[in-house]
VOBA-1610 file (N, C-alpha, C; in pm, whole numbers, padded with zeros to 5 digits, always signed):
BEGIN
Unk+08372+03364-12350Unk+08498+03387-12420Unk+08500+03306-12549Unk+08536+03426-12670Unk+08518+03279-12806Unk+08664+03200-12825Unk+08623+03081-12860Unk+08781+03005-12900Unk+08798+03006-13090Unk+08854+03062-13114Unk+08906+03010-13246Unk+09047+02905-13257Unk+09040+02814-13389Unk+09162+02762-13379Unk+09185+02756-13538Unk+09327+02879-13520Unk+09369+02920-13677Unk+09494+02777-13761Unk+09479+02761-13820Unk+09568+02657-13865Unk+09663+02712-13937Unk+09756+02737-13980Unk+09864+02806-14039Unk+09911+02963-13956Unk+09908+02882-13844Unk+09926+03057-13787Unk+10058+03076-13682Unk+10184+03014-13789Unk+10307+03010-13705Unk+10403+03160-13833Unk+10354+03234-13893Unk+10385+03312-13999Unk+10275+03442-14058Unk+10308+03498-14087Unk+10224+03593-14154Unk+10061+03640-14123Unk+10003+03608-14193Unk+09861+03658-14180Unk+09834+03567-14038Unk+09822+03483-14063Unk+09776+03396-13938Unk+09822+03406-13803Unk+09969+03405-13818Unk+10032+03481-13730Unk+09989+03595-13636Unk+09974+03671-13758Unk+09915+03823-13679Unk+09734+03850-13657Unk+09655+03729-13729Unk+09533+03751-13665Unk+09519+03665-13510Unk+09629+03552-13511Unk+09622+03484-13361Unk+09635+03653-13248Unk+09742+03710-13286Unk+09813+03762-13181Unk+09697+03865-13179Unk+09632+03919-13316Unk+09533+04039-13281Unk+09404+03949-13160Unk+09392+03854-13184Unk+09227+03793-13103Unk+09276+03767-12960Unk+09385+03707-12920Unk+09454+03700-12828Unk+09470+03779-12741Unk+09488+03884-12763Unk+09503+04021-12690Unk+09402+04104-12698Unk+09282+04070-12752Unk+09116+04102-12721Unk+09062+04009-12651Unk+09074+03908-12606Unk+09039+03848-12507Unk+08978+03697-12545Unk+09046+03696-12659Unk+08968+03539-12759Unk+09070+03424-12673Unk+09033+03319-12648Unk+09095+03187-12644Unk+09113+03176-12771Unk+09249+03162-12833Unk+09313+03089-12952Unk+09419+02976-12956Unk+09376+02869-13006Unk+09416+02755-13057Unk+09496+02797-13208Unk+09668+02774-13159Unk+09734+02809-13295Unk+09798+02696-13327Unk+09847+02642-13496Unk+09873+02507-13555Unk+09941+02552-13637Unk+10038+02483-13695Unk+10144+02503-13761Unk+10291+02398-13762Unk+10370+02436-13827Unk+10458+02290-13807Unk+10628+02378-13751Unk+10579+02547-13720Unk+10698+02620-13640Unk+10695+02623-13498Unk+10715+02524-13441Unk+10722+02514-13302Unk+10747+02631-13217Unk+10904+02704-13223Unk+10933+02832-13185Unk+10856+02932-13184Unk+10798+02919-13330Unk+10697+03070-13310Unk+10554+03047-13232Unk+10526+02877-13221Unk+10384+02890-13135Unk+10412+02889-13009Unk+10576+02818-12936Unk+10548+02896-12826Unk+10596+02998-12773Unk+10639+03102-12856Unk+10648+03245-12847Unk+10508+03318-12851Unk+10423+03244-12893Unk+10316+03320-12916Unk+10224+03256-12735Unk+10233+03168-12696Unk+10180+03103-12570Unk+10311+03174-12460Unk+10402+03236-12497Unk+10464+03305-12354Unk+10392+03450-12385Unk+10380+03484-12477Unk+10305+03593-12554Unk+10189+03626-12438Unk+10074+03545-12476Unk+09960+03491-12408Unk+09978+03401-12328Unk+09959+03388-12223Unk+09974+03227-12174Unk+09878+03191-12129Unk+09746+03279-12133Unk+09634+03266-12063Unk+09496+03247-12137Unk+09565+03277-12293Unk+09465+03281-12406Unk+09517+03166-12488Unk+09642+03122-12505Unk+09688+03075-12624Unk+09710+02895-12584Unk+09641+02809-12717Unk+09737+02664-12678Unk+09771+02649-12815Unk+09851+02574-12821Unk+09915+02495-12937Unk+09999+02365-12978Unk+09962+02344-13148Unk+10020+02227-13123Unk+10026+02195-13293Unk+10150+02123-13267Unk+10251+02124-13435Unk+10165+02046-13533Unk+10124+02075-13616Unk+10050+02018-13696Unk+10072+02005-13855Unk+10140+01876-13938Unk+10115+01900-14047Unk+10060+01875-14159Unk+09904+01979-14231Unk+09827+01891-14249Unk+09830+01804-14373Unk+09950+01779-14419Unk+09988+01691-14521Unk+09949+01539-14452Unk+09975+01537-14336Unk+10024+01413-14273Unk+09876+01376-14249Unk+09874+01192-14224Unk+09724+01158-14187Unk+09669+01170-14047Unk+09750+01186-13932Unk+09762+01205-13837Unk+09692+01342-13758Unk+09683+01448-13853Unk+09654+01564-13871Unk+09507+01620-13808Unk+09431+01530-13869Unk+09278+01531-13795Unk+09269+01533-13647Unk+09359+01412-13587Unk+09353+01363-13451Unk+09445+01474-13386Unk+09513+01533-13407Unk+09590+01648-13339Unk+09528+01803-13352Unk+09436+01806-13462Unk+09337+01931-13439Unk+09294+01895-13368Unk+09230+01784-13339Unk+09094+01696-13206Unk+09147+01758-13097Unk+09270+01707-13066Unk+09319+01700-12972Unk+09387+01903-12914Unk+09384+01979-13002Unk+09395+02146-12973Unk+09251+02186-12945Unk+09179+02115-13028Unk+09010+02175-12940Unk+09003+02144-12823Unk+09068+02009-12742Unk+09019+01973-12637Unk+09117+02034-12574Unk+09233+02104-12568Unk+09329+02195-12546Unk+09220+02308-12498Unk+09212+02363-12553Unk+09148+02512-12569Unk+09017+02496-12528Unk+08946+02422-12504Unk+08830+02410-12421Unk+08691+02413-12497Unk+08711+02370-12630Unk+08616+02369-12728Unk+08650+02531-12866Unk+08573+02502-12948Unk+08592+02581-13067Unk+08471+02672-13128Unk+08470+02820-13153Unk+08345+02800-13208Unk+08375+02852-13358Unk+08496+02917-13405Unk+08567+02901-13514Unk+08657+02847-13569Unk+08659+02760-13683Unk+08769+02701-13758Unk+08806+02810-13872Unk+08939+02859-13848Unk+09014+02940-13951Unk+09112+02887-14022Unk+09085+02867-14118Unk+09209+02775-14196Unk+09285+02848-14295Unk+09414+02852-14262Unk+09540+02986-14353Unk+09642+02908-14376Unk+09641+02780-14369Unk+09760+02709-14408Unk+09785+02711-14540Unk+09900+02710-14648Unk+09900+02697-14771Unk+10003+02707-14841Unk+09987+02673-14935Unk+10155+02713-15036Unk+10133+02739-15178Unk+10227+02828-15221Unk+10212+02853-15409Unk+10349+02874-15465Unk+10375+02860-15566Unk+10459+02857-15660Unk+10444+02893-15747Unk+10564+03002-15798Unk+10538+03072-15933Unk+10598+02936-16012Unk+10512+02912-16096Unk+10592+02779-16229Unk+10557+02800-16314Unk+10613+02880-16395Unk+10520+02866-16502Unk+10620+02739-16623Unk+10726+02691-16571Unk+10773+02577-16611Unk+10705+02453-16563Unk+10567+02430-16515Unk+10522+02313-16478Unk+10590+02223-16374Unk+10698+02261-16284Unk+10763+02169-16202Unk+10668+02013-16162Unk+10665+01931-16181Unk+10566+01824-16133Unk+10586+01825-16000Unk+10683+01846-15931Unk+10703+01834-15778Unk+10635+01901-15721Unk+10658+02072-15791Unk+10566+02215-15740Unk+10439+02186-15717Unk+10388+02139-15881Unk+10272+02132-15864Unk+10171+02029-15789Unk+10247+01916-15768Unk+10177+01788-15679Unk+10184+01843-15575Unk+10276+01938-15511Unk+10311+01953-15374Unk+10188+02083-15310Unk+10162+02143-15422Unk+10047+02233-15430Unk+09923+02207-15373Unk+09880+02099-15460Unk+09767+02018-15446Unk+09798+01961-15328Unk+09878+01850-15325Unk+09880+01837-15169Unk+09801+01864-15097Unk+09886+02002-15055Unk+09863+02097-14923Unk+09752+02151-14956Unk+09709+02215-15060Unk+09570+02318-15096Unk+09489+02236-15112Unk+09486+02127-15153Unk+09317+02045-15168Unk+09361+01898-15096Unk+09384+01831-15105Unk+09386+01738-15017Unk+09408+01737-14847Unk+09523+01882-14840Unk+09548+01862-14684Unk+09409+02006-14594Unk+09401+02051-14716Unk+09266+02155-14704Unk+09144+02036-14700Unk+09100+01982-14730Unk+08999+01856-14757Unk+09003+01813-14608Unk+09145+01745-14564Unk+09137+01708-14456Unk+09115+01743-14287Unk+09129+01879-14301Unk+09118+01974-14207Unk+09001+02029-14195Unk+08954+02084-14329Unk+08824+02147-14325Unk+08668+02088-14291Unk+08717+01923-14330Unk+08625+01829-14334Unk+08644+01767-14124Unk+08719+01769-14109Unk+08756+01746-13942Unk+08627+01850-13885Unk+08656+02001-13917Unk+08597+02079-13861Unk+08476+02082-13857Unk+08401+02018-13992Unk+08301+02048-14017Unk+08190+01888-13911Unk+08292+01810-13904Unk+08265+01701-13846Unk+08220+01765-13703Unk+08312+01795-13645Unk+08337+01874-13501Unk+08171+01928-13492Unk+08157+02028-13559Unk+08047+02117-13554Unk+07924+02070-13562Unk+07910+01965-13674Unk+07786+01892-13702Unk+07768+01822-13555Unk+07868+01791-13467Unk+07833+01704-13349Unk+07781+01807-13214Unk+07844+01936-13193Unk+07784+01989-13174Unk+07703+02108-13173Unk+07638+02124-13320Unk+07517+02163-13313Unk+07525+02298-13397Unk+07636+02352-13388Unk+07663+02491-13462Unk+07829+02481-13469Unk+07829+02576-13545Unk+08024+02667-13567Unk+08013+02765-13687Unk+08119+02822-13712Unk+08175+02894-13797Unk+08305+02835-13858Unk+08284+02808-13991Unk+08461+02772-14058Unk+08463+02844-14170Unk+08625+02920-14126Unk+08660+03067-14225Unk+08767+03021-14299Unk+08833+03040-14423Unk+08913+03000-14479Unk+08965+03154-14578Unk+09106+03107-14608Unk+09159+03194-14668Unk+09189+03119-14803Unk+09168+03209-14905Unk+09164+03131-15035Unk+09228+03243-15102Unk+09234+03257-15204Unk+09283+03408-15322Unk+09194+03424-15410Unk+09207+03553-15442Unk+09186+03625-15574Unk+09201+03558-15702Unk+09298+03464-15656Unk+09356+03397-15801Unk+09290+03272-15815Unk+09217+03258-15753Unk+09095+03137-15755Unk+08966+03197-15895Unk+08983+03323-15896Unk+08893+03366-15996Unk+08887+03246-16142Unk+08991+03287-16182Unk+09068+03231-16331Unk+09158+03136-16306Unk+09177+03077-16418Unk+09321+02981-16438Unk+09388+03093-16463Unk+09532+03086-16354Unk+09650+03150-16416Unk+09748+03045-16465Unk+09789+03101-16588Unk+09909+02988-16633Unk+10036+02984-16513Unk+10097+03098-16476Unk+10197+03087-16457Unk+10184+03059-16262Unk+10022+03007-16231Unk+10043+02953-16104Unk+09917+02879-16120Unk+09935+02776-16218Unk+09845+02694-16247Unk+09822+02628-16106Unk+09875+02484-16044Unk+09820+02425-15946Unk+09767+02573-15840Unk+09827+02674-15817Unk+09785+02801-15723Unk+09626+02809-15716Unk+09651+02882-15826Unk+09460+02932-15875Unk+09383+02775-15900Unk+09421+02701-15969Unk+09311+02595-15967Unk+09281+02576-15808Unk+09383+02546-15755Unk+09382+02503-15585Unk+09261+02598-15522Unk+09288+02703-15532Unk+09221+02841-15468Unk+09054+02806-15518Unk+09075+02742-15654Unk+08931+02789-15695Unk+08848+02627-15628Unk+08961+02560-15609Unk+08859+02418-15533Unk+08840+02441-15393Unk+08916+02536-15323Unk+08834+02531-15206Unk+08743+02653-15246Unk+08734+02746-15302Unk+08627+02830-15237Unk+08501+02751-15308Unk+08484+02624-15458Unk+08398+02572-15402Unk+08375+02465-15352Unk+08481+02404-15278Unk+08494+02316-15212Unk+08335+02361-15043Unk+08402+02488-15008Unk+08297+02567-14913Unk+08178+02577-14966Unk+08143+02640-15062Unk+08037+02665-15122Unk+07930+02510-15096Unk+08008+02398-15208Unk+07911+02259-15151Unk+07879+02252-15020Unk+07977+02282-14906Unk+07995+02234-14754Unk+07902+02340-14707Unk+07888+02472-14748Unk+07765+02534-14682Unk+07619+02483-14756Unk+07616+02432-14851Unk+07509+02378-14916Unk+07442+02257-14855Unk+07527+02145-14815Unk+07526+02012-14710Unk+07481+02091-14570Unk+07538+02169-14555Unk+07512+02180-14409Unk+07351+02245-14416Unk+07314+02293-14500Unk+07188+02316-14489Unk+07069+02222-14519Unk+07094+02151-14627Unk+07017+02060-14622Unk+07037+01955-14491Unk+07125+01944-14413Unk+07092+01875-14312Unk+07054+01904-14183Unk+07048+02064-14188Unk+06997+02141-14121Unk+07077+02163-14017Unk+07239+02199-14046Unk+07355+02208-13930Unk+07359+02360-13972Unk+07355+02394-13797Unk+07376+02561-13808Unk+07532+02565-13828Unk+07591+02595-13935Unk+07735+02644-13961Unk+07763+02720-14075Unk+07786+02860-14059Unk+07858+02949-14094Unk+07996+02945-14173Unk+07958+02997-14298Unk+08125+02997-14375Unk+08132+03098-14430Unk+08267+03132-14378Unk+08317+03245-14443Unk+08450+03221-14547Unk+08491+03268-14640Unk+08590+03309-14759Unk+08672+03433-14782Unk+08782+03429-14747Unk+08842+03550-14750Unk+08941+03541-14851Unk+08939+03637-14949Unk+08990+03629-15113Unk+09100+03721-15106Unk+09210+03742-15011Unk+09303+03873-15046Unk+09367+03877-15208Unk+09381+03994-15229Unk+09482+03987-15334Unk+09626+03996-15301Unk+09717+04063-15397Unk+09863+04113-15328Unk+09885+04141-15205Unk+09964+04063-15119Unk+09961+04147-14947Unk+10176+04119-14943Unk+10180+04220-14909Unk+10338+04172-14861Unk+10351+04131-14751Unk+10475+03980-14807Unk+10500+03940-14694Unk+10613+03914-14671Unk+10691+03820-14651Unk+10851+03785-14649Unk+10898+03743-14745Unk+10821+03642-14794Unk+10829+03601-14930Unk+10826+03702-15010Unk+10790+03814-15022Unk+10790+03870-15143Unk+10898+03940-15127Unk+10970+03993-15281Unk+11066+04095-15268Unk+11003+04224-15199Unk+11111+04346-15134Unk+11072+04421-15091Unk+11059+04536-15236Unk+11205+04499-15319Unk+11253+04564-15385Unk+11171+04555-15549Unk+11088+04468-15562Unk+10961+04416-15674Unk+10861+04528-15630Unk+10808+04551-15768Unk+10660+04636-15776Unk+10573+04508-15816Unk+10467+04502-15751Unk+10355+04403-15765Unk+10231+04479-15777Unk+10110+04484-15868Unk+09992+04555-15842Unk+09939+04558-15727Unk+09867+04686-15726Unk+09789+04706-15578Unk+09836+04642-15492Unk+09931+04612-15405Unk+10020+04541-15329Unk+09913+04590-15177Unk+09915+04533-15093Unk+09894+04574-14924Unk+09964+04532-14838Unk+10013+04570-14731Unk+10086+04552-14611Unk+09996+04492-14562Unk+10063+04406-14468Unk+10004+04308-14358Unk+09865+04355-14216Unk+09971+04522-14216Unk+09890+04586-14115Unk+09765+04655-14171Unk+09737+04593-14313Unk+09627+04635-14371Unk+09544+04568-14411Unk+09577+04461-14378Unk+09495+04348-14445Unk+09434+04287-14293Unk+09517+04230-14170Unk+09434+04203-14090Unk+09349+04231-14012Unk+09281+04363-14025Unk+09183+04387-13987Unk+09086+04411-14042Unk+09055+04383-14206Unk+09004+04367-14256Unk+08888+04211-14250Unk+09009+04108-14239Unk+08999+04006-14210Unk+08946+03975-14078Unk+08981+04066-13976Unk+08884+04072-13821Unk+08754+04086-13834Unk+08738+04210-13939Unk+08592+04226-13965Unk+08515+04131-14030Unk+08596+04060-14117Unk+08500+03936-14213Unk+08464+03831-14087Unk+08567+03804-14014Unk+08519+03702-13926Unk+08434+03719-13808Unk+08433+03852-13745Unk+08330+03946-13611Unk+08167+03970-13736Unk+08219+03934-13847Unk+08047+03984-13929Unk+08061+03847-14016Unk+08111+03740-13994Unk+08034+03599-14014Unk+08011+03631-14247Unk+08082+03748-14291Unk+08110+03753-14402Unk+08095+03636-14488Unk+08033+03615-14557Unk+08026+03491-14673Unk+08151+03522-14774Unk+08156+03574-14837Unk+08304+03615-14906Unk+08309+03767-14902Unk+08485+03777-14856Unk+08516+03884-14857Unk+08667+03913-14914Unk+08636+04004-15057Unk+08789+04013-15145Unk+08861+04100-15067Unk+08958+04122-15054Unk+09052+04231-14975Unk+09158+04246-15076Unk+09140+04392-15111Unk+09050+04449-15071Unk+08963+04556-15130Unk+08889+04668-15165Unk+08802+04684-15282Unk+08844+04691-15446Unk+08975+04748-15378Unk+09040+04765-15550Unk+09067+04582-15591Unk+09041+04536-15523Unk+09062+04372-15579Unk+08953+04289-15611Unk+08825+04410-15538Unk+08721+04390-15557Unk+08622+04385-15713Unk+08692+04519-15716Unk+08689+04605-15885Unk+08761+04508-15977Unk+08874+04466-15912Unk+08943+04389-16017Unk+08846+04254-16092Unk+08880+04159-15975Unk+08791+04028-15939Unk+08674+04055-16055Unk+08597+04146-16022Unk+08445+04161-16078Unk+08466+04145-16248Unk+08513+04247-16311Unk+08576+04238-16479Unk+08656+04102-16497Unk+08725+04081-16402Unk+08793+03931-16480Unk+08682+03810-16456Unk+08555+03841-16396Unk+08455+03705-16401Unk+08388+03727-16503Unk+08395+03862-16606Unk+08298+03917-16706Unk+08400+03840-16822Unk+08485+03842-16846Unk+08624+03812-16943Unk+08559+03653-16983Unk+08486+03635-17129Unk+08493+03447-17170Unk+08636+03367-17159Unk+08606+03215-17074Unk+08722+03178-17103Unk+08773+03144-17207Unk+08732+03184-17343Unk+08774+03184-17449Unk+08905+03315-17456Unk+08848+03403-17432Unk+08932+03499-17442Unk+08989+03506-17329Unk+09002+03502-17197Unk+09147+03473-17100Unk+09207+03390-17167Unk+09183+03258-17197Unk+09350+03214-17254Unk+09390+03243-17310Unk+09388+03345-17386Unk+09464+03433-17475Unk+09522+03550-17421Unk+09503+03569-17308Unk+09562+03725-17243Unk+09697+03636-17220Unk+09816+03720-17174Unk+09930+03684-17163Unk+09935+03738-16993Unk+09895+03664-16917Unk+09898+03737-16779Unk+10034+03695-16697Unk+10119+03813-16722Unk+10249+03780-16637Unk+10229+03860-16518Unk+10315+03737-16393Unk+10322+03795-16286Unk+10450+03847-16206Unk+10461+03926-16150Unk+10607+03958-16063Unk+10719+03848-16009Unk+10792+03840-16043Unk+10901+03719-15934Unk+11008+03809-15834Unk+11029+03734-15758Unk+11142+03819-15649Unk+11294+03835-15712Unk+11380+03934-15719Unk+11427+03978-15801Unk+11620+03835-15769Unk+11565+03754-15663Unk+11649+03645-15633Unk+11609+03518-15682Unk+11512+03558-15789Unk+11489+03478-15892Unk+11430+03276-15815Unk+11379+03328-15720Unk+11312+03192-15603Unk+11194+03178-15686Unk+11175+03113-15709Unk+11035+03036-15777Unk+10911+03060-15655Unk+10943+03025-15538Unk+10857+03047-15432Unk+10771+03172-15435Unk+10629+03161-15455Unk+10597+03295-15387Unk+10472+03328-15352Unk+10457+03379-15278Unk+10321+03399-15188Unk+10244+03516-15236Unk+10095+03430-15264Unk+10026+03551-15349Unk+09890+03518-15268Unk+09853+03483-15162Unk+09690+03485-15054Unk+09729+03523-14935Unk+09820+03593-14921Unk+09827+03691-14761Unk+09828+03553-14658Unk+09875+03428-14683Unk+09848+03334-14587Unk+09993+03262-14567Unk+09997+03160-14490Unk+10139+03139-14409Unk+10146+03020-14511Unk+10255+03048-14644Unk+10307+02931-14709Unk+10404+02843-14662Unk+10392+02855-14537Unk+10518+02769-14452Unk+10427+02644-14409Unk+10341+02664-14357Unk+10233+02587-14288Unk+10113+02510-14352
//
């Protein structure tokens, strides 16, 4: 039986890939800082599912993943969907420290736990959800996309280490573009937009085929590809505006991943 343990998976994407593996017969380890919804998801399952509140801002954070592996009876995937973004294109200093935070420092701290885990014994898989918007600097979600673009190569080094030290571990990158979620208006047009029920099984497949990066989804593919051709001379000069929710929330979720968590 495989165990995964998804980290941001009290909301959205994460949410709904716990409940899809769960009910295929995966042991899942779910983390998050929504108590209610993880143990709705363990009366859900009660035979597949453990959990436990986790937030990985906090330093404490490491020792309470430790402690859901030994829950769940060991791990052989780390999925990490925790995250947050902000439309600013006013620079909030709060927004943006709070960004970083969570996307590279509390990502640093989690990802680096896992990779610890694995090196001890002997193999794993660690999958992460990152964005599209990791491509480029966007102005108007500056800490966002910079964030995005330090973990995917934040992974990149970590599959590089792991080979030179000769640790069997597997990484995967999953790049969604637009996905609706709660956060977003219903009543906003956003490009190539996808529903939820379209995106996670996409994401089943990146992780059942051990995927090195996978954009979700091709039309973001097409996209992605021309904006890595674009000099950054000439992107900073494009004027790239993005959609806001029409309740005018600064908040908004643009990697199909649980910005709560």
């Amino acid at each position: 039986m495989k165990k995964i343990v998804i980290v941001g998976a009290t909301s959205g994407i994460g949410e709904h890939v716990a409940e899809a593996l769960a009910a295929t017969g995966w042991r899942v380890g779910v983390a998050g800082r929504k108590v209610e919804r993880m143990k709705a998801l363990k009366e859900m399952f009660p035979d597949a599912v453990e959990w436990e509140a986790i937030d990985i801002t906090k330093q404490e954070a490491p020792r309470k993943l430790l402690d859901l592996i030994r829950k769940l009876g060991g791990m052989d995937i780390y999925f990490h969907v925790a995250g947050i973004g902000f439309f600013d294109p006013e620079l909030e200093i709060k927004r943006e420290v709070a960004t970083a935070e969570t996307n590279v420092v509390g990502f640093t701290r989690m990802v680096d736990t896992a990779f610890h885990y694995f090196r001890n014994v002997g193999k794993g898989h660690i999958a992460i959800i990152s964005s599209v918007a990791g491509t480029k600097g966007i102005g108007e979600i500056a800490a966002y996309s910079a964030s995005k673009r330090y973990q995917q190569n934040y992974i990149e080094a970590l599959e590089q280490l792991a080979r030179m030290r000769g640790i069997k571990i597997a990484f995967t990158d999953i790049r969604p573009g637009w996905v609706r979620t709660p956060l977003l208006d219903p009543a906003q047009k956003y490009p190539m937009i996808m529903k939820e029920e379209e995106v996670v099984p996409m994401i089943l497949k990146a992780l059942n085929r051990r995927t090195r990066i996978a954009v979700i989804d091709r039309r973001w593919a097409v996209a992605v590809f021309f904006w890595r051709l674009i000099p950054g001379r000439l992107w900073v000069k494009m004027p790239i505006h993005l959609s806001r929710p029409a309740d005018n929330k600064s908040e908004v979720e643009l990697a199909a991943h649980d910005a709560a968590d």
